[in-house]
TORGU-494327 format. One record per residue (C-alpha): residue in three letters; x, y, z. Coordinates in nm, 2 decimals. Layout:
N
  type       X       Y       Z
   ala       X       Y       Z
...
! end
This chain:
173
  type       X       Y       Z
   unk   12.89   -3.68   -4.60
   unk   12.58   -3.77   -4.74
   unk   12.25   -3.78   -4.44
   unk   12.12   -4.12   -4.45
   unk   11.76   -4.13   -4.49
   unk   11.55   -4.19   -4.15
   unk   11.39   -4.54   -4.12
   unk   11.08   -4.39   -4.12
   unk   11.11   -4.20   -4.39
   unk   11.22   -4.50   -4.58
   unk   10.91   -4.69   -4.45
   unk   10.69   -4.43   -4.60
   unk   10.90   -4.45   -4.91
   unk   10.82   -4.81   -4.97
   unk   10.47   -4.82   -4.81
   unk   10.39   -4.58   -5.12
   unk   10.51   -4.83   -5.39
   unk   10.40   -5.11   -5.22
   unk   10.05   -4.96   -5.19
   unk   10.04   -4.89   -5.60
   unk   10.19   -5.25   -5.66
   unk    9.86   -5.35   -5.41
   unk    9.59   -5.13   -5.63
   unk    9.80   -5.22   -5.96
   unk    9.74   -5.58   -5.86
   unk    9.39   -5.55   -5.70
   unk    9.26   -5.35   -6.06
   unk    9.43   -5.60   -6.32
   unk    9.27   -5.91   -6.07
   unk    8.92   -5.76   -6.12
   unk    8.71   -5.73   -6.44
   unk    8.50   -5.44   -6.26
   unk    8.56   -5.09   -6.37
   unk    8.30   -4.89   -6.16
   unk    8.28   -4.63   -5.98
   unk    8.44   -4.65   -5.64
   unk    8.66   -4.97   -5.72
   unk    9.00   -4.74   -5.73
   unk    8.87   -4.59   -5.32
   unk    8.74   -4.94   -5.24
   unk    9.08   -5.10   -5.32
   unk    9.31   -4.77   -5.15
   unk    9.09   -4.87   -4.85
   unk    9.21   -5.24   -4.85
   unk    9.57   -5.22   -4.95
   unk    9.55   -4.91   -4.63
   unk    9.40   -5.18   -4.43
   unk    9.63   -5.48   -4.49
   unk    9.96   -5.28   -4.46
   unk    9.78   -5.23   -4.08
   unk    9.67   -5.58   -4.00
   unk   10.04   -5.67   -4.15
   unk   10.23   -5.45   -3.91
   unk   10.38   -5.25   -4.25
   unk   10.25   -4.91   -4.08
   unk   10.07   -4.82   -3.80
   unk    9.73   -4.65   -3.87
   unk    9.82   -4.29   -3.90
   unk   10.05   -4.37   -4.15
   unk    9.87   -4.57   -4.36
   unk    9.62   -4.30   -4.38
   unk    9.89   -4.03   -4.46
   unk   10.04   -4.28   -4.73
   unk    9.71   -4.34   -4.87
   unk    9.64   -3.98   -4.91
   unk    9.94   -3.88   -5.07
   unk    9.84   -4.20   -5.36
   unk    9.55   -4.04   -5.36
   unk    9.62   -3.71   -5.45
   unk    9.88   -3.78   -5.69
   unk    9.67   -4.03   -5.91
   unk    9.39   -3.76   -5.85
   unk    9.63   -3.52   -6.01
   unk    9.76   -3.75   -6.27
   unk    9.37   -3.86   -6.41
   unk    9.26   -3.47   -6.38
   unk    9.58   -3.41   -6.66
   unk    9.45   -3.68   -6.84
   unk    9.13   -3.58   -6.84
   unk    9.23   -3.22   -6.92
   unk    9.47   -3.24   -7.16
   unk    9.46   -3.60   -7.33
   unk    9.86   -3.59   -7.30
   unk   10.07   -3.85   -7.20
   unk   10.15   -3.89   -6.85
   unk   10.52   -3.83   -6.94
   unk   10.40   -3.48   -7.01
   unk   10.26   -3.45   -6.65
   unk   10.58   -3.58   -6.55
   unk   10.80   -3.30   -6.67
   unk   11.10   -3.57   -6.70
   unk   11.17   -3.87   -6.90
   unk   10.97   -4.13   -6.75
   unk   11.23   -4.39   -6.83
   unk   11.47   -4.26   -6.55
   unk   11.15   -4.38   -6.31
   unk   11.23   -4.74   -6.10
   unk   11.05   -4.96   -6.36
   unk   10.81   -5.16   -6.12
   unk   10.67   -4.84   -6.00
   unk   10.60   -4.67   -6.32
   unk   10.41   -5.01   -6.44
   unk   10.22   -4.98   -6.14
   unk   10.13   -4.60   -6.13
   unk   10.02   -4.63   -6.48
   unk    9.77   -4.93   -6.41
   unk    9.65   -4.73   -6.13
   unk    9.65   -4.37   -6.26
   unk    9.40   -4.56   -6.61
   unk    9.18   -4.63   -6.33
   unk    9.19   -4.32   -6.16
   unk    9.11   -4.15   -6.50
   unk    8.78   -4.34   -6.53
   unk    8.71   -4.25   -6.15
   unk    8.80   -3.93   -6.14
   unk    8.46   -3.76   -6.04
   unk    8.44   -3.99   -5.74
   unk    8.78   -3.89   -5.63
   unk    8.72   -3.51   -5.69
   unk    8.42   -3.52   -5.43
   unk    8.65   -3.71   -5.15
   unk    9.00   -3.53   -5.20
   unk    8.97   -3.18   -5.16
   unk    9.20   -3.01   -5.46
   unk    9.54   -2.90   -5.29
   unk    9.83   -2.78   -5.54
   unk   10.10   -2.73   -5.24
   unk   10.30   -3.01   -5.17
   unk   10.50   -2.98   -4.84
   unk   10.84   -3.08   -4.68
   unk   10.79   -3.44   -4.57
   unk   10.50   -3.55   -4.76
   unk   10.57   -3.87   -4.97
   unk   10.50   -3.82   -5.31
   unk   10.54   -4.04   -5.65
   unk   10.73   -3.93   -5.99
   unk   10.72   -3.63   -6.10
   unk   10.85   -3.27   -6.06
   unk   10.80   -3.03   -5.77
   unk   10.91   -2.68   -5.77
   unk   10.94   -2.49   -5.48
   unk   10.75   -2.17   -5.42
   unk   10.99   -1.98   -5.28
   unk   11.32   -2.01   -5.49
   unk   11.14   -2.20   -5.79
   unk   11.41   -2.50   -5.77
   unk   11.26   -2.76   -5.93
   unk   11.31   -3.08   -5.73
   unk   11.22   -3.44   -5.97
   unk   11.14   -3.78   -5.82
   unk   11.18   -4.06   -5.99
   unk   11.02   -4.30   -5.73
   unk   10.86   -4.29   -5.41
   unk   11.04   -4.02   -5.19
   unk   11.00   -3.82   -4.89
   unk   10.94   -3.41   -4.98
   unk   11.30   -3.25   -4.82
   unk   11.35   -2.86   -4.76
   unk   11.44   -2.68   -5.07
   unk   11.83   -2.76   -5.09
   unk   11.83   -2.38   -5.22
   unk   11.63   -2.18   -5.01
   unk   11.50   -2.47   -4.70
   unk   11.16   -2.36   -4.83
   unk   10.89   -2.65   -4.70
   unk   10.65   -2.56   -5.03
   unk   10.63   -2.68   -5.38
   unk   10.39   -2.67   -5.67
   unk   10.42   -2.97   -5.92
   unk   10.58   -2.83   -6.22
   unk   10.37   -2.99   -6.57
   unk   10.50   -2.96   -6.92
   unk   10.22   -2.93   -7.14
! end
């Protein structure tokens, strides 16, 4: 029988996407490209899913961390490497839940050009652990190495190999 997600997992699950469809929107409404706009807009999207009772406070901040870290993650590659994000990936980003690759790509453009001001706030943290939320790509644990992929929005589970709670994100290059 297959364990049906708990509604607050879920709600963490959707509060992620629904947060990048609110930055995706916020960037393409706005001809500004400064510094700060990418923070400024994670801070009102965290904000309105508040005031609209879509999560209470704490998890609007835990939400908005894991966003930030993984567009953090997904500018530093670019930056890095000049690949394609389909690289950072390490799956075919065409198996991803269209809407929310449109949207993490919008976002992750922006988070390229504000990388600096990101690196300063989020302090650089390459474990990922059992029931973060995180958005596509591939985890691997650091236990067993099984590699776990996300192709949208999802709660971090204990390894189904080894129930270890820590994972590294795995990145073809």
């Amino acid at each position: 029988m297959t364990k049906k997600p708990k509604s607050s997992d879920n709600k963490l699950e959707q509060a992620y996407s629904k947060l990048l469809e609110r930055l995706k929107d916020a960037i393409e409404a706005t001809e500004e490209k400064t510094a700060f706009i990418l923070h400024h807009q994670i801070e009102k999207a965290k904000k309105l899913a508040v005031q609209l009772d879509e999560l209470s406070q704490e998890e609007a901040e835990k939400v908005a961390e894991y966003v930030k870290r993984d567009l953090y993650e997904a500018g530093e590659f670019l930056n890095e490497t000049g690949h394609v994000l389909g690289n950072w990936l390490a799956f075919d980003w065409q198996l991803i839940e269209e809407n929310l690759w449109e949207n993490f790509l919008t976002v992750a453009d922006t988070a390229k050009l504000e990388l600096n001001q990101l690196m300063q706030e989020l302090e650089k943290n390459a474990i990922y652990k059992k029931g973060e939320v995180i958005g596509p790509s591939t985890l691997e644990c650091t236990n067993c190495r099984q590699q776990l992929h996300f192709h949208q929005a999802k709660q971090i589970p204990a390894c189904p190999s080894c129930q270890g709670q820590d994972y590294k994100r795995v990145v073809n290059t």
